[in-house]
mmJSON file of the N, C-alpha and C atoms, coordinates in Angstrom:
{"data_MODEL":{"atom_site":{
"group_PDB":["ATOM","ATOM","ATOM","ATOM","ATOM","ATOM","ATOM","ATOM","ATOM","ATOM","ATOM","ATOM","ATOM","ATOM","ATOM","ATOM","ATOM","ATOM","ATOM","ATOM","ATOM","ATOM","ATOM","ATOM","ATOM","ATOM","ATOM","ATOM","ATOM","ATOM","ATOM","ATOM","ATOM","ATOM","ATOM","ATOM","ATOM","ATOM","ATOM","ATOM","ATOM","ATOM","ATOM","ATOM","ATOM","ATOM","ATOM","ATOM","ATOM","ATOM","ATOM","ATOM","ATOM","ATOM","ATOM","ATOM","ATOM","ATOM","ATOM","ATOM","ATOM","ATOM","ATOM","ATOM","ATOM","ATOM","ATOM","ATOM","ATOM","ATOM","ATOM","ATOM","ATOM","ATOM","ATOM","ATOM","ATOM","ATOM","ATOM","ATOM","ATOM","ATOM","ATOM","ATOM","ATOM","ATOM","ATOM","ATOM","ATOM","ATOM","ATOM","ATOM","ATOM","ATOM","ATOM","ATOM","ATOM","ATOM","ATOM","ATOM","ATOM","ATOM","ATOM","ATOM","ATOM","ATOM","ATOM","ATOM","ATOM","ATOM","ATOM","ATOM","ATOM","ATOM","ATOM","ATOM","ATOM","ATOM","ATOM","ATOM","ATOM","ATOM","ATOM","ATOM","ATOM","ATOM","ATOM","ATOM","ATOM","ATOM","ATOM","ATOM","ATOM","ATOM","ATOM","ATOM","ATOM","ATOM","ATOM","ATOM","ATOM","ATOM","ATOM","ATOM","ATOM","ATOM","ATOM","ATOM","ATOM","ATOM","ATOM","ATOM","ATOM","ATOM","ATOM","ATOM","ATOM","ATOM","ATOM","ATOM","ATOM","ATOM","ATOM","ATOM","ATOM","ATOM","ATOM","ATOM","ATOM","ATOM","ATOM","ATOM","ATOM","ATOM","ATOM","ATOM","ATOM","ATOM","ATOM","ATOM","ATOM","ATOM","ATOM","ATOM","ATOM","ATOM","ATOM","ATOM","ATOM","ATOM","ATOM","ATOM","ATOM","ATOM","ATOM","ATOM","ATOM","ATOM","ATOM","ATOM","ATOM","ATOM","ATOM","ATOM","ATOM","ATOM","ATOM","ATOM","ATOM","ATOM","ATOM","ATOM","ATOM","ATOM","ATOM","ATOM","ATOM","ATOM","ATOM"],
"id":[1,2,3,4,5,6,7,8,9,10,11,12,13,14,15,16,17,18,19,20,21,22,23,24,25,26,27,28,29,30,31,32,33,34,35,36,37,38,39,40,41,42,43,44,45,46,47,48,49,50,51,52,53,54,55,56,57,58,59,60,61,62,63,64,65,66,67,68,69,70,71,72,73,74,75,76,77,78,79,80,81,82,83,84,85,86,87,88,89,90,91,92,93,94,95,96,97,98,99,100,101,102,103,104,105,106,107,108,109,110,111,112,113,114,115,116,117,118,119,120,121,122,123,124,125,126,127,128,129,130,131,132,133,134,135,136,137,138,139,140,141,142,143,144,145,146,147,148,149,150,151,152,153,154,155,156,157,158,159,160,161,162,163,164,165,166,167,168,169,170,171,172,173,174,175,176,177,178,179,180,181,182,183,184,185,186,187,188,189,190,191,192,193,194,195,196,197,198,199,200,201,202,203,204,205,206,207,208,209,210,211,212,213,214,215,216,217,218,219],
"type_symbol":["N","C","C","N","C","C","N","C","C","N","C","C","N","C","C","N","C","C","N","C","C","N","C","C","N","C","C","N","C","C","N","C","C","N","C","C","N","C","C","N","C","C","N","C","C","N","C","C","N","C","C","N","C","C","N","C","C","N","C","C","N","C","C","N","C","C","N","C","C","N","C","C","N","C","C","N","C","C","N","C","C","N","C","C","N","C","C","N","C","C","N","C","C","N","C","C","N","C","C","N","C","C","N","C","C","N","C","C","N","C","C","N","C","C","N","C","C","N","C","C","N","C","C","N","C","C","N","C","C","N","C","C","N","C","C","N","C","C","N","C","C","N","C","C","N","C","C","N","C","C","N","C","C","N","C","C","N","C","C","N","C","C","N","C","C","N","C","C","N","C","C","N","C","C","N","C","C","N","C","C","N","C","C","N","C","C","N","C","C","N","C","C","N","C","C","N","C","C","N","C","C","N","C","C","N","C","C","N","C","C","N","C","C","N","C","C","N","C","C"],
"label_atom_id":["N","CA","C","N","CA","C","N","CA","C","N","CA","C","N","CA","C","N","CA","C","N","CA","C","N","CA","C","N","CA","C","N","CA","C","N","CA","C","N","CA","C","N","CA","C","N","CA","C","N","CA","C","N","CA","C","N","CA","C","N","CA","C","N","CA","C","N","CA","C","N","CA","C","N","CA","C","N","CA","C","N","CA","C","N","CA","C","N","CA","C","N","CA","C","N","CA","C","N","CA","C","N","CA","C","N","CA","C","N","CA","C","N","CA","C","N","CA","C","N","CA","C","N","CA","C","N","CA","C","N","CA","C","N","CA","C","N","CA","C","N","CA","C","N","CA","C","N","CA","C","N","CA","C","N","CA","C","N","CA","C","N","CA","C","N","CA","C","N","CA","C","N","CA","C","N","CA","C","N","CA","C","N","CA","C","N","CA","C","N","CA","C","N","CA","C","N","CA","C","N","CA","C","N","CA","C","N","CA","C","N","CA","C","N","CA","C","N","CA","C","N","CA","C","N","CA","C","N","CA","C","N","CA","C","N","CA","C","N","CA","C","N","CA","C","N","CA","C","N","CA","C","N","CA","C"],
"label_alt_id":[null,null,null,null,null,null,null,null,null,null,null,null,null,null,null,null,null,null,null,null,null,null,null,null,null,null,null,null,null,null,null,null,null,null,null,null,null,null,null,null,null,null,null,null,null,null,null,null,null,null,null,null,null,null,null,null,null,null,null,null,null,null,null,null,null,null,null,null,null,null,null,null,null,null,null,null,null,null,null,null,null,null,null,null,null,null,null,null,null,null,null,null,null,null,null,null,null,null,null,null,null,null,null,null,null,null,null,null,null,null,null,null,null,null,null,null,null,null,null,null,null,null,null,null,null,null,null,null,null,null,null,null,null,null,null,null,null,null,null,null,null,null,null,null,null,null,null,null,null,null,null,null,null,null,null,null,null,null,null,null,null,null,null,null,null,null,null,null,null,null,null,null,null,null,null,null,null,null,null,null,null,null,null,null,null,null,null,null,null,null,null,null,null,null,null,null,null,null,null,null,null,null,null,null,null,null,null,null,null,null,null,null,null,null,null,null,null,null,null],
"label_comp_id":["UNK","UNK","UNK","UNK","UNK","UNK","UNK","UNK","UNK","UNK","UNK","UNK","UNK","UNK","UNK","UNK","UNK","UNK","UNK","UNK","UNK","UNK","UNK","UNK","UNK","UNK","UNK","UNK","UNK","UNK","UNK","UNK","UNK","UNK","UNK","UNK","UNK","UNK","UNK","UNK","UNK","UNK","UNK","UNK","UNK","UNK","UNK","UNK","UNK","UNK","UNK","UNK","UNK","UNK","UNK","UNK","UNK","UNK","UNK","UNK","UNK","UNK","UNK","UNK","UNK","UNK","UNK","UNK","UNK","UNK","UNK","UNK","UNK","UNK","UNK","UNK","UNK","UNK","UNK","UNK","UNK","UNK","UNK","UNK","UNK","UNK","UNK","UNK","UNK","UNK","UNK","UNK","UNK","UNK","UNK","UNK","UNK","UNK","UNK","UNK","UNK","UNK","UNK","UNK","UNK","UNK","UNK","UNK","UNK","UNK","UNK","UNK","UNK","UNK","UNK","UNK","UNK","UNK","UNK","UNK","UNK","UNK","UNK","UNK","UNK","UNK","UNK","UNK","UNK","UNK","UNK","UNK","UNK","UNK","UNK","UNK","UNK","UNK","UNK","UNK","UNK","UNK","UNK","UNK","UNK","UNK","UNK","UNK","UNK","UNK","UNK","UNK","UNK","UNK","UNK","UNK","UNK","UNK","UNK","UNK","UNK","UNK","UNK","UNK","UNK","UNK","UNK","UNK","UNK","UNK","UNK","UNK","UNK","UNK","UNK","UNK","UNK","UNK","UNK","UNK","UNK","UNK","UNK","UNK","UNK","UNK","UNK","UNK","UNK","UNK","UNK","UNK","UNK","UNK","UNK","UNK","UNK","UNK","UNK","UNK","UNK","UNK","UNK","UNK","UNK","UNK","UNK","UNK","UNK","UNK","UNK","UNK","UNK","UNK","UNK","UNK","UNK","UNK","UNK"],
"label_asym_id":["A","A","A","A","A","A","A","A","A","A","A","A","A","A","A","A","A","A","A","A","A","A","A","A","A","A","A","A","A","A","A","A","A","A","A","A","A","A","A","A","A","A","A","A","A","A","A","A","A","A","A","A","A","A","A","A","A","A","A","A","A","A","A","A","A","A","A","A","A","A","A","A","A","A","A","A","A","A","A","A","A","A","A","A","A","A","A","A","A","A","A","A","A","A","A","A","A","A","A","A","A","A","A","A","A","A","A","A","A","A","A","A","A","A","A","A","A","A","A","A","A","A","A","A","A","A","A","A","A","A","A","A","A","A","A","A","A","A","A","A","A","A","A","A","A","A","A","A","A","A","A","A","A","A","A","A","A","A","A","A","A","A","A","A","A","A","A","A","A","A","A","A","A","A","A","A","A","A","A","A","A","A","A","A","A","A","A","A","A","A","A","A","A","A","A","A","A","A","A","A","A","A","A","A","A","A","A","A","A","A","A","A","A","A","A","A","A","A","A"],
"label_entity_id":["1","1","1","1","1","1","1","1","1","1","1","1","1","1","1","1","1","1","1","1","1","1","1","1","1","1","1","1","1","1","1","1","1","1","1","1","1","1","1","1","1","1","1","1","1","1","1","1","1","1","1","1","1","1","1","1","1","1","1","1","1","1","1","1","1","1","1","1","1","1","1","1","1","1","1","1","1","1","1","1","1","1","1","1","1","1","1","1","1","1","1","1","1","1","1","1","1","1","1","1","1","1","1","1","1","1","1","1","1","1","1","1","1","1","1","1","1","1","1","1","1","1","1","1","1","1","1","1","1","1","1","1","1","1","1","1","1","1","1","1","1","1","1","1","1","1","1","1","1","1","1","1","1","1","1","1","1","1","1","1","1","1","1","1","1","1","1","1","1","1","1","1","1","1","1","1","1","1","1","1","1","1","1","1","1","1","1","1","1","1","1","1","1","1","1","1","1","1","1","1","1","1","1","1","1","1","1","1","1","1","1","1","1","1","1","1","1","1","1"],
"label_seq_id":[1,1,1,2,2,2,3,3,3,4,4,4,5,5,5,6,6,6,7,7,7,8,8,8,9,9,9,10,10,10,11,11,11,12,12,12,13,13,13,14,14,14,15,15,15,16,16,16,17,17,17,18,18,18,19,19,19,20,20,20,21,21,21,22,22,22,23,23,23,24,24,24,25,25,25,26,26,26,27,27,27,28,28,28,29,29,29,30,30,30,31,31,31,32,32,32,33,33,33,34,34,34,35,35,35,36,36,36,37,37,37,38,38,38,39,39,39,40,40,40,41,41,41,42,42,42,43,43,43,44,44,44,45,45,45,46,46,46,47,47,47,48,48,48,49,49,49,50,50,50,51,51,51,52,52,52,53,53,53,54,54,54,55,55,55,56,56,56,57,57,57,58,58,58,59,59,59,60,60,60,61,61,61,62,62,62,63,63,63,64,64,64,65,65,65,66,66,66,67,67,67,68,68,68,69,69,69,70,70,70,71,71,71,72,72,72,73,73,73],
"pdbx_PDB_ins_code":[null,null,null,null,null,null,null,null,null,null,null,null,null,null,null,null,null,null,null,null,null,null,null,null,null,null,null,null,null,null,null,null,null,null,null,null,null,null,null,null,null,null,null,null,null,null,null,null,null,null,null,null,null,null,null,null,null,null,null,null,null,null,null,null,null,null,null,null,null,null,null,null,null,null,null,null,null,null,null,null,null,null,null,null,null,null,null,null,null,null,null,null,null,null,null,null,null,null,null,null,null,null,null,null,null,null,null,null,null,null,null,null,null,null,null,null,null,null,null,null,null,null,null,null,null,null,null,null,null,null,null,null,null,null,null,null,null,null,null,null,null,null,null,null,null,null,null,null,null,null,null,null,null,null,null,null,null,null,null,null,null,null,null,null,null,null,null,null,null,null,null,null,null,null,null,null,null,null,null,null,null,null,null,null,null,null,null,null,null,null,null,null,null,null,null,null,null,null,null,null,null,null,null,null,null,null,null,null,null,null,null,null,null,null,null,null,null,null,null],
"Cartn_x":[-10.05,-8.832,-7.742,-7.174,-6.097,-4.848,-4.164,-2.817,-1.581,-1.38,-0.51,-0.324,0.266,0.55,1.533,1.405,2.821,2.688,4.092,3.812,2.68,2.555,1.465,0.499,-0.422,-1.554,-1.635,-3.19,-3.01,-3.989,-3.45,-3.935,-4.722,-5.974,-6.631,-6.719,-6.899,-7.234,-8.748,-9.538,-11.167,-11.014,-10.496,-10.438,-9.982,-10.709,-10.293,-8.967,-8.539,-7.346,-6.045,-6.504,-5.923,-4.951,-3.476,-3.068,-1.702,-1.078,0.116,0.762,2.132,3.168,4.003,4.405,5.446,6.119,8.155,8.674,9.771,9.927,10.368,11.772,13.103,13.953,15.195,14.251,14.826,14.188,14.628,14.327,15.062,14.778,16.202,15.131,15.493,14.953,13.358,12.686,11.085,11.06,12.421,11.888,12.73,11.249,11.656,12.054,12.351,13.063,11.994,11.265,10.512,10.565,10.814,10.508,9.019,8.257,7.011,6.936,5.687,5.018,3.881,3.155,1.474,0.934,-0.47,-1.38,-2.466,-2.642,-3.499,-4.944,-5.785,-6.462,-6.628,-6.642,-6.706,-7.445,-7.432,-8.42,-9.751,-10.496,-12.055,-12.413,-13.079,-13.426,-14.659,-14.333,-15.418,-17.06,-17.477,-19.254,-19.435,-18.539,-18.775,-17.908,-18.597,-17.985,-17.585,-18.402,-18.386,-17.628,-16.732,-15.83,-14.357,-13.514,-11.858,-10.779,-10.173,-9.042,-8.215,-8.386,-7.688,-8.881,-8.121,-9.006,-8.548,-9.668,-9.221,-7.951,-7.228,-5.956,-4.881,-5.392,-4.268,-2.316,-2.896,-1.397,-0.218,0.35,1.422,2.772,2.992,4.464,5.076,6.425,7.504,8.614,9.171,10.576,10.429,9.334,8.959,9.606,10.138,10.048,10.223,10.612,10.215,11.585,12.245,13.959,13.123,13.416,13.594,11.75,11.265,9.527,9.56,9.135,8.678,7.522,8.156,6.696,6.386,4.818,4.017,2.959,3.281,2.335,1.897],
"Cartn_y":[-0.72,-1.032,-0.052,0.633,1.547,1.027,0.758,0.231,1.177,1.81,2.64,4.174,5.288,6.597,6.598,6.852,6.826,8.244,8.693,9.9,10.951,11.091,12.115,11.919,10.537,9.789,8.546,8.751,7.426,6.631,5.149,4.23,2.879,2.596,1.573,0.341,-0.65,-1.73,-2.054,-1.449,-1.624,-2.045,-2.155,-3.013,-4.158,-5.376,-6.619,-6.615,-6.172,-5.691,-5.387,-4.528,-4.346,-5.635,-5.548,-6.093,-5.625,-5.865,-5.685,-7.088,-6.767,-7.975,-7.594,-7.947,-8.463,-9.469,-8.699,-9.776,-9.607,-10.012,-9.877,-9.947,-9.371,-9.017,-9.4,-8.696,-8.914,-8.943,-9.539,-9.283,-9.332,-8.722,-8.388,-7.473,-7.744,-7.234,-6.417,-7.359,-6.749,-5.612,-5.43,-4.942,-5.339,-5.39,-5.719,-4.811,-5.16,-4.198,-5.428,-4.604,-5.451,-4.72,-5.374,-4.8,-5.244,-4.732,-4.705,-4.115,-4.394,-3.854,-4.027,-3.233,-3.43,-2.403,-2.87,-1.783,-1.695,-0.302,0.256,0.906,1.461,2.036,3.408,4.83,5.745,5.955,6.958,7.095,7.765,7.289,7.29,8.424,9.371,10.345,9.711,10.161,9.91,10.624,9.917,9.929,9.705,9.803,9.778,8.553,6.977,6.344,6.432,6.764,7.135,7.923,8.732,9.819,9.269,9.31,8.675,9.722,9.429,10.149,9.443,9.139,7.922,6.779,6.27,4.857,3.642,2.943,2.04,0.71,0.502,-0.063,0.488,1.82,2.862,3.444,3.063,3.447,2.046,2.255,0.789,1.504,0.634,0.99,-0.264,-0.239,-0.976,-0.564,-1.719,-1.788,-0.791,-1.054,-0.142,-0.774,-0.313,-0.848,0.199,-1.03,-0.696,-0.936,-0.072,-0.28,-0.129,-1.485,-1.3,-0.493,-1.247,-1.192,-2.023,-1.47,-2.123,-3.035,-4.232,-5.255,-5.344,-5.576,-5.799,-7.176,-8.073,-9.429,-10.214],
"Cartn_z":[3.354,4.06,3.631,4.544,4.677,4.581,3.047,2.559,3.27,2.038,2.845,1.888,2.415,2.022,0.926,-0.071,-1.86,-2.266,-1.957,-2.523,-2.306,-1.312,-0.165,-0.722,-1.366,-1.492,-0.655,0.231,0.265,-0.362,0.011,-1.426,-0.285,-1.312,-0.74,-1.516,-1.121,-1.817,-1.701,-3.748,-3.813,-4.92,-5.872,-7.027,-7.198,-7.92,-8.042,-8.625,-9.658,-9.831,-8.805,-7.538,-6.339,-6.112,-5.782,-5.22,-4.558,-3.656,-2.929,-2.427,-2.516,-2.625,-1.402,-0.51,1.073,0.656,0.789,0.852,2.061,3.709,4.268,4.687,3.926,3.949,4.876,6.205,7.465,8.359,9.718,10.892,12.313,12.933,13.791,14.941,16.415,17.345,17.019,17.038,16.833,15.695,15.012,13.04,12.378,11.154,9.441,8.865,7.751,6.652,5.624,4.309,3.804,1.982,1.632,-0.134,-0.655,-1.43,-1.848,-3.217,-3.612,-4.993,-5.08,-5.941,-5.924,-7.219,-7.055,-8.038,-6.774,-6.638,-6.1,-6.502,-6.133,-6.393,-5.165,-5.922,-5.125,-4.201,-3.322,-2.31,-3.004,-2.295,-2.248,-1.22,-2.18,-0.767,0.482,1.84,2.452,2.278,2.275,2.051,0.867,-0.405,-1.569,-2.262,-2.251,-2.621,-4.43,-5.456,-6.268,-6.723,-5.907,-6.691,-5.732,-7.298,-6.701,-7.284,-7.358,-7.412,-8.35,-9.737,-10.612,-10.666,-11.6,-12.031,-11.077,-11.032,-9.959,-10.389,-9.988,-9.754,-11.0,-10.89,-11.554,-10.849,-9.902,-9.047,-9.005,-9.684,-9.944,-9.131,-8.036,-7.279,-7.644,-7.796,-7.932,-7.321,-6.379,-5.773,-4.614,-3.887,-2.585,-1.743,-0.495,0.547,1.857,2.98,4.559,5.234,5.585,6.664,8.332,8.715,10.564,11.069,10.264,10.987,12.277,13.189,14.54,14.252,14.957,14.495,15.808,16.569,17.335,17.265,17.805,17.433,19.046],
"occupancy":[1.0,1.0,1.0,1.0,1.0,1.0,1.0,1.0,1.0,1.0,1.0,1.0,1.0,1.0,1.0,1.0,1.0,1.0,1.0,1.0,1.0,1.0,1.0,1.0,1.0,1.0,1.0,1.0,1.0,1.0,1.0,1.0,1.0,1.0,1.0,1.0,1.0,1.0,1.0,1.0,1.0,1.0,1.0,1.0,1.0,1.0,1.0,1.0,1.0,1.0,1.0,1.0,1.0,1.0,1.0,1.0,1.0,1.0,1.0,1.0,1.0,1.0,1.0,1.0,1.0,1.0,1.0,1.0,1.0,1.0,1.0,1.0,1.0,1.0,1.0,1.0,1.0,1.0,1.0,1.0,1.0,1.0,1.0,1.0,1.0,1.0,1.0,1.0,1.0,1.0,1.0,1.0,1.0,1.0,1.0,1.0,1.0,1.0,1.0,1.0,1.0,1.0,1.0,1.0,1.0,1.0,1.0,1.0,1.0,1.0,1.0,1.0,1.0,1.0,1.0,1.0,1.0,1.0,1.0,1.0,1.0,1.0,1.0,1.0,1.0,1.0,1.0,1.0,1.0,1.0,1.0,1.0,1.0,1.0,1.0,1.0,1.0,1.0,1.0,1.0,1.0,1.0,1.0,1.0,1.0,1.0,1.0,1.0,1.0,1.0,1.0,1.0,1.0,1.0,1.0,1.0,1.0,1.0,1.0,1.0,1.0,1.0,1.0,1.0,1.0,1.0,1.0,1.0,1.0,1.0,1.0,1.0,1.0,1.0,1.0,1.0,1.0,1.0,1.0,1.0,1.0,1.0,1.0,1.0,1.0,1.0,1.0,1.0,1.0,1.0,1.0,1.0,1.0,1.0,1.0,1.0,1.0,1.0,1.0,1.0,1.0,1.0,1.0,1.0,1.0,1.0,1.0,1.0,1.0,1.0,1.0,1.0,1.0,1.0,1.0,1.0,1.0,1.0,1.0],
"B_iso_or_equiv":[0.0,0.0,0.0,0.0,0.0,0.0,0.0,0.0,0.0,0.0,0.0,0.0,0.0,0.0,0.0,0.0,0.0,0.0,0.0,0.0,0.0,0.0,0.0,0.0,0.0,0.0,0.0,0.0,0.0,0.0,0.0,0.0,0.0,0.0,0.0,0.0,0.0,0.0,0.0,0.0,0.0,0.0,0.0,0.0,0.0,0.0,0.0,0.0,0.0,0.0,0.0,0.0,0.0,0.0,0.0,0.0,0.0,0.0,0.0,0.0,0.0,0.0,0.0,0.0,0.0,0.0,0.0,0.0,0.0,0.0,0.0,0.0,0.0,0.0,0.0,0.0,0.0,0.0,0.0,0.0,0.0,0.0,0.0,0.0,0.0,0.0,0.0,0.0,0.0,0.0,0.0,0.0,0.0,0.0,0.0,0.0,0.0,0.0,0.0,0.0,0.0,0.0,0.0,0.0,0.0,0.0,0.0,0.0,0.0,0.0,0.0,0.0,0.0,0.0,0.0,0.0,0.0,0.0,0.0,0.0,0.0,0.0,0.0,0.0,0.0,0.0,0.0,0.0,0.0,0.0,0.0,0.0,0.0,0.0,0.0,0.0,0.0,0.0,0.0,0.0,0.0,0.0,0.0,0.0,0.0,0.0,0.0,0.0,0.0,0.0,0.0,0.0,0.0,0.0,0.0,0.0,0.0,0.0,0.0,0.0,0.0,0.0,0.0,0.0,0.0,0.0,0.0,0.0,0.0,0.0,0.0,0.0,0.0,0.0,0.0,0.0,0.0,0.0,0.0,0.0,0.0,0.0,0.0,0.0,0.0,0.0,0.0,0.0,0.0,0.0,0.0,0.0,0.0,0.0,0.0,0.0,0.0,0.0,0.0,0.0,0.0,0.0,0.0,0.0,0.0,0.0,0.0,0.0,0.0,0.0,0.0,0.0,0.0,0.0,0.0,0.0,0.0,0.0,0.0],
"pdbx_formal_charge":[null,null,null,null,null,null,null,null,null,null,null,null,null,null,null,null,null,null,null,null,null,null,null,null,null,null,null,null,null,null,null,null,null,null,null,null,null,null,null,null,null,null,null,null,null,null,null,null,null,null,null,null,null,null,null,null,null,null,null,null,null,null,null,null,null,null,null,null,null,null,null,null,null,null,null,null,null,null,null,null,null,null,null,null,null,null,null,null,null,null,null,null,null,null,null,null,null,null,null,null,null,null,null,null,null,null,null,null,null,null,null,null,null,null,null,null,null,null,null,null,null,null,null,null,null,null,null,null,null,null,null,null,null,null,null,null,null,null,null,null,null,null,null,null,null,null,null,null,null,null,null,null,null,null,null,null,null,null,null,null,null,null,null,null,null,null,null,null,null,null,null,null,null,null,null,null,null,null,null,null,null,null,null,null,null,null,null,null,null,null,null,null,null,null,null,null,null,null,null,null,null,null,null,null,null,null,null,null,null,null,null,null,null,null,null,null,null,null,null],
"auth_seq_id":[1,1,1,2,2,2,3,3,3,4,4,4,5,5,5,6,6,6,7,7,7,8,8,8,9,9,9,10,10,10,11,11,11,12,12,12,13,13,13,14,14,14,15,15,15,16,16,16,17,17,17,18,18,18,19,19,19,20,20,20,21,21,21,22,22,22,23,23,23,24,24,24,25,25,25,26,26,26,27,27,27,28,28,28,29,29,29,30,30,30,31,31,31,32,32,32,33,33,33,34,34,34,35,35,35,36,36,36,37,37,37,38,38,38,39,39,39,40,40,40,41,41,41,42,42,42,43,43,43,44,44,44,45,45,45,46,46,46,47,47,47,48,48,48,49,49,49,50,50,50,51,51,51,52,52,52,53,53,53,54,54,54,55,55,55,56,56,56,57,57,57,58,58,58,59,59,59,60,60,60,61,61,61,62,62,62,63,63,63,64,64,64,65,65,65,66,66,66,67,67,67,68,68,68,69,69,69,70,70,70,71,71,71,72,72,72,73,73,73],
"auth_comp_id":["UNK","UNK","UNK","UNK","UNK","UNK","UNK","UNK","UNK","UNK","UNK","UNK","UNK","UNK","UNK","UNK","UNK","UNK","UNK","UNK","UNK","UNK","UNK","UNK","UNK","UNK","UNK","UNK","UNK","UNK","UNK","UNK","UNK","UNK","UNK","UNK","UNK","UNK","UNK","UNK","UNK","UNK","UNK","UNK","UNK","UNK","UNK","UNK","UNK","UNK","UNK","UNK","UNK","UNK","UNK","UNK","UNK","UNK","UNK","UNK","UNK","UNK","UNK","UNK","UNK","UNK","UNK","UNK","UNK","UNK","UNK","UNK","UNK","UNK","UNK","UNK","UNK","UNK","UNK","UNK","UNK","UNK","UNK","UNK","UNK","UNK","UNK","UNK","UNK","UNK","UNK","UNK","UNK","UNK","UNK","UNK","UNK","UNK","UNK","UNK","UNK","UNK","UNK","UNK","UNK","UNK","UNK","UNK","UNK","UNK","UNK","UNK","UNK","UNK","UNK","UNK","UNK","UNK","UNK","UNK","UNK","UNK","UNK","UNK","UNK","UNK","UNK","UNK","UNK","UNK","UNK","UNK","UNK","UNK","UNK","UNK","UNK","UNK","UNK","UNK","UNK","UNK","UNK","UNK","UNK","UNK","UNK","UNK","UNK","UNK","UNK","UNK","UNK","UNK","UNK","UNK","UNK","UNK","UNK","UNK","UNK","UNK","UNK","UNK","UNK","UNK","UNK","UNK","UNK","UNK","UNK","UNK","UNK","UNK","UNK","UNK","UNK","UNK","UNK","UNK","UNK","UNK","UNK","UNK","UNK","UNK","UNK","UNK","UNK","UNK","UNK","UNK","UNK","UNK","UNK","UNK","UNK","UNK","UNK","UNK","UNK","UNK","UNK","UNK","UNK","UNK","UNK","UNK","UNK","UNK","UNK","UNK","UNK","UNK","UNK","UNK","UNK","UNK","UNK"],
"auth_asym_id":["A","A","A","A","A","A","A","A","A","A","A","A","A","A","A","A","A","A","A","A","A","A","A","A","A","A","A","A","A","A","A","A","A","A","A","A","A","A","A","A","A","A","A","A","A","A","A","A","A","A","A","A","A","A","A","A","A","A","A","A","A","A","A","A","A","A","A","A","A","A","A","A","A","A","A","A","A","A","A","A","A","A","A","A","A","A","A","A","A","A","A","A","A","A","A","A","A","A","A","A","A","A","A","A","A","A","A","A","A","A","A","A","A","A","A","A","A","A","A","A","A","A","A","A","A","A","A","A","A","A","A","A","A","A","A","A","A","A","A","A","A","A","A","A","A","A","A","A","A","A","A","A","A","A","A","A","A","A","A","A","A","A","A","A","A","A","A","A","A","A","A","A","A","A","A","A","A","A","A","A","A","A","A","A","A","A","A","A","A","A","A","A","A","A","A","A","A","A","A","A","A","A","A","A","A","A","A","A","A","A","A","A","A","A","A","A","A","A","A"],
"auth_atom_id":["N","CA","C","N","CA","C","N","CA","C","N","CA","C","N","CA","C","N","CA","C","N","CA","C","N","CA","C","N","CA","C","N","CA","C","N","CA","C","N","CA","C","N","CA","C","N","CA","C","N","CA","C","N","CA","C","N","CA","C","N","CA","C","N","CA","C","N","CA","C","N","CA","C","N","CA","C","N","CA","C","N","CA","C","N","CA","C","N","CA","C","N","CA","C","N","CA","C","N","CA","C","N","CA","C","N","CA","C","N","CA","C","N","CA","C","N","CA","C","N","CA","C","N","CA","C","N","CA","C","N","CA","C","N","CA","C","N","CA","C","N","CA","C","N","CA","C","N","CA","C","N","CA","C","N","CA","C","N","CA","C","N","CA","C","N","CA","C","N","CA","C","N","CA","C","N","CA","C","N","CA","C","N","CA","C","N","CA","C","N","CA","C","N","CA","C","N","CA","C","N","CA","C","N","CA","C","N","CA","C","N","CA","C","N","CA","C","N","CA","C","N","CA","C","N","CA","C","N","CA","C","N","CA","C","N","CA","C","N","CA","C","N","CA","C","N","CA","C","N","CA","C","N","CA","C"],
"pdbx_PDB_model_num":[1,1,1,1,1,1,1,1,1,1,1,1,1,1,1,1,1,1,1,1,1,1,1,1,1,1,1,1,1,1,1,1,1,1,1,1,1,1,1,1,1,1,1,1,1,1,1,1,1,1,1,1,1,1,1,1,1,1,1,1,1,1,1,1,1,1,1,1,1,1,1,1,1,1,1,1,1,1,1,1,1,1,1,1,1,1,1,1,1,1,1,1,1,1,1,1,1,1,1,1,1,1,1,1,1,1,1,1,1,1,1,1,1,1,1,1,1,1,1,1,1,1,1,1,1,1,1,1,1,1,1,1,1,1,1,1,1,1,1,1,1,1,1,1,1,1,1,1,1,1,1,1,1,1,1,1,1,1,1,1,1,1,1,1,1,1,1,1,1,1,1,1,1,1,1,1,1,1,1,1,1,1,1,1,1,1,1,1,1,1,1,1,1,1,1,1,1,1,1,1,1,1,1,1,1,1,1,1,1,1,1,1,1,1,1,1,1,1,1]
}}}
């Protein structure tokens, strides 16, 4: 599953460790504004699940967030 892009990595959730936090801020005409945090684990190359890029749930973001995302539901 394709989390999201930090710092021109992007980051998946494959470790039990893995987690990400949504806290919805705002909302106002079909967008949020959203603050978050998580431990990630790096990307995984394709064909080669075995080789990563960091240890798995090595990527710790704090005090992330999202201004005026278009929501679609």
């Amino acid at each position: 599953m394709f989390v999201l892009s930090y710092n021109g990595t992007d980051e998946f959730v494959h470790d039990l460790s893995d987690i990400i936090s949504f806290n919805i801020t705002s909302y106002s005409q079909g967008h949020i504004s959203v603050n978050f945090s998580g431990r990630l684990t790096p990307m995984i190359t394709a064909g080669n699940p075995n080789i990563t890029y960091g240890s798995p749930g090595s990527v710790l973001i704090a005090k992330g967030s999202f201004k005026d995302v278009p929501v679609f539901y």
